[in-house]
Each structure stands twice: as C-alpha cells, then as structure tokens.
N, C-alpha and C positions, 0 to 999 in steps of 0.2 A: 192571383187574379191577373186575369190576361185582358188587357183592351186594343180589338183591332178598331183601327180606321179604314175604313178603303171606300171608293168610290164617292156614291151620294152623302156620306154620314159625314167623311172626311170634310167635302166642301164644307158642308152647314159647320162644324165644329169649325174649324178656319176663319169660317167670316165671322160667327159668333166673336172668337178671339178679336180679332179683327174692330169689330163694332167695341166689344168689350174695352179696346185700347186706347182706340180713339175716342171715347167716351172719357175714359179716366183722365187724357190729357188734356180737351176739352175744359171740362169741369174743374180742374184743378189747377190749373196756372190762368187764374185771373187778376184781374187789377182790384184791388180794396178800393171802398169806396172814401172819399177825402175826410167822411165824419170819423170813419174807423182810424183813417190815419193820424185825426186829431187826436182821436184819444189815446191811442199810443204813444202820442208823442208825449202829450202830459200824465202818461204813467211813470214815464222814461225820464222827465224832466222833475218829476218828484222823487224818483227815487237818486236819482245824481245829485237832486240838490238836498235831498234831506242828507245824505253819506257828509256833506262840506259843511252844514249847517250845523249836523252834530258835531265834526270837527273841532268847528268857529265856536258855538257854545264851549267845549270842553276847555277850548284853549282861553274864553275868556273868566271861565269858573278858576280856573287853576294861574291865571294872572291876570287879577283885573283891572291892572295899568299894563295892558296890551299896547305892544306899539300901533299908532293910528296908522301906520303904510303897511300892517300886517294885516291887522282889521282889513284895511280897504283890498287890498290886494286877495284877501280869501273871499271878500264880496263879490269882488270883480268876477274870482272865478265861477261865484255860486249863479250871477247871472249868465257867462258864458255857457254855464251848460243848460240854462234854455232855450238855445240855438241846435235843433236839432233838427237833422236833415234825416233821408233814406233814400240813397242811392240805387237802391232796387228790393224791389218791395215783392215777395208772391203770395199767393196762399191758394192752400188747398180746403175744401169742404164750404168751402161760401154759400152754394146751394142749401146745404146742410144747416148752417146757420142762420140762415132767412127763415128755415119752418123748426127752429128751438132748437137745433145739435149745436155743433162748436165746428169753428174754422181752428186751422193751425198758420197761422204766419210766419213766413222768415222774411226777417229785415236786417239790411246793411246799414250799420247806423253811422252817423257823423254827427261830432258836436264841434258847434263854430269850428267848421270845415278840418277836423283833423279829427283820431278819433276816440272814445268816447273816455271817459276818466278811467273807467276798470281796464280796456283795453279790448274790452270783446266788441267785436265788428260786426259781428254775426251772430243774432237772438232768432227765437223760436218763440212764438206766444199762441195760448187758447184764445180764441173769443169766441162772445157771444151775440147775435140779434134779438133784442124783445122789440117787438111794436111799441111799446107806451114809452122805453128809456134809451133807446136806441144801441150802439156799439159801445162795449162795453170788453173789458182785458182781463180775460180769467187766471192768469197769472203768464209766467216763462215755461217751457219746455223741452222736450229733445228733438233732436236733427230726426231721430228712431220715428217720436210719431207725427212728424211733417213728413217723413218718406211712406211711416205707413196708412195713413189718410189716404182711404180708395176714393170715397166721398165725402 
C-alpha cells in the first residue's frame, strides 16, 4: 500500500499533525492540583513509615528491653520521613481524570531534604478524580505508561 501526500492533502495532514502535537503537550505537562499533592504525599508517608514501623515493632517483639536511644532514634526516623517534599511534579491525562479516567504522575521526591528511605527519586503514580471523594492514588507505575499517556 502506497500513500501519496502532495499538494492540498499534504498541507491539511501537516497541520492536522501539527494541532495533533500541540494538543498532546498542552494537555499533558500540567500542574496537579495541591489536594492531589496532599494525597500523595500521605500515600508516600505511609508507606515509608509503615516499612520503619514494622522494623521498630519486630525489633521490639524480638528484645523487649530495646535499648531506649534505639527506640528513639528509629522514631525520630519514622517521623522524619513525614517530611516530604516534590521537587517537580508533572502529569499527564488530568483532563482525563476530571471526567473518571486516570492521570499518570511523575514525581521527584525528597524526604526531610535528602532522599527518600528506598532511594527512588523518581515514582510514577495512577490517579483518580471522583466528585464526591476527591483525589485519590491508584497505586505506582511505569515511566512506559507516563510516556504513553496521549490523554
């Protein structure tokens, strides 16, 4: 199968692209909004502090004369990691999730400014908008479907 372009067909296909491009960039590198960012952060902050928590519990099932500056020192850290920042925030499909699809997020994360306990800097997350419960973290996912998110 052969497809010529030439002349009038060619322009229209061109701007189509064109419109097509600047649409997708558009739509897809916006700002989240501060309620979305709250909630990721206390997804983030539960899942860092439950990893310390379970820790702290095992270590004090397995010696329950825990030294007191171990104890405290693992507390210290389970509160430090509700110090979360995002250095830069994008997401694609926002449109989408205002009328029931899913956004895709990527965030740079910091905890009490250095970074984060696992070491990953750089997460990918589903969400979702409902009207009645607001932003809401459909879980983690890949760089693959933050890149392939048209809308």
């Amino acid at each position: 199968m052969e497809i010529k372009l030439n002349g009038p067909t060619a322009v229209v296909a061109i701007g189509a692209l064109v419109l097509f491009g600047a649409y997708r960039v558009s739509s897809m590198q916006t700002e989240l909004e501060t309620e979305a960012l709250d909630q990721l952060k206390a997804f983030l902050a539960a899942e860092y502090a439950g990893n310390d928590i379970a820790a702290l519990s095992d270590a004090l099932e397995s010696d329950p004369q825990l030294d007191p500056q171990q104890a405290q020192a693992r507390a210290e850290r389970i509160l430090a990691t509700q110090s979360i920042t995002f250095p830069s925030v994008s997401a694609r499909g926002l449109w989408n999730a205002k009328d029931g699809g899913e956004a895709v997020v990527r965030v740079d994360i910091q905890v009490d400014g250095g970074p984060p306990p696992d070491g990953v800097t750089t997460r990918y997350y589903r969400m979702r908008y409902r009207p009645l419960s607001g932003w809401t973290v459909g879980g983690r996912t890949s760089a693959w479907s933050y890149r392939l998110k048209l809308f």
